[in-house]
C-alpha positions, 0 to 999 in steps of 0.5 A, a space after each residue: 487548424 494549426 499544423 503546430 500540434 503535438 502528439 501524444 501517447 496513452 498513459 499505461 499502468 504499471 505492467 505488472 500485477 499488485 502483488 496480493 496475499 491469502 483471502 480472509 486473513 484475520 488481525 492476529 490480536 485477541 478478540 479482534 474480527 478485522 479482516 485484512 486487505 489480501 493487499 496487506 501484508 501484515 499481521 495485524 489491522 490499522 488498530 493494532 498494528 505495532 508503532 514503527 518508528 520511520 527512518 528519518 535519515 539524520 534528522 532527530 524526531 522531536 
């Protein structure tokens, strides 16, 4: 054995919990039945979720 070696540390996870939100929430578009992610914080599902356009620091979007 070498006494060249190195030690090392555990790799942790963030400490504090993920943040969640109520159980069972449903998208709020008519007629849909999705139900959200408690990890989801919007309204509404991937498929109806309203477009937003990303802040794109100076740059224009073509």
């Amino acid at each position: 054995m070498s006494d060249r070696s190195l030690g090392g540390h555990a790799l942790v996870g963030n400490e504090r919990p993920s943040r969640a939100f109520a159980k069972n929430r449903v998208c709020r578009e008519p007629n849909c039945t999705t139900r959200l992610s408690i990890y989801n914080n919007g309204k509404y599902c991937y498929q109806h979720e309203p477009m937003a356009v990303p802040r794109t620091r100076g740059r224009k979007i073509a």
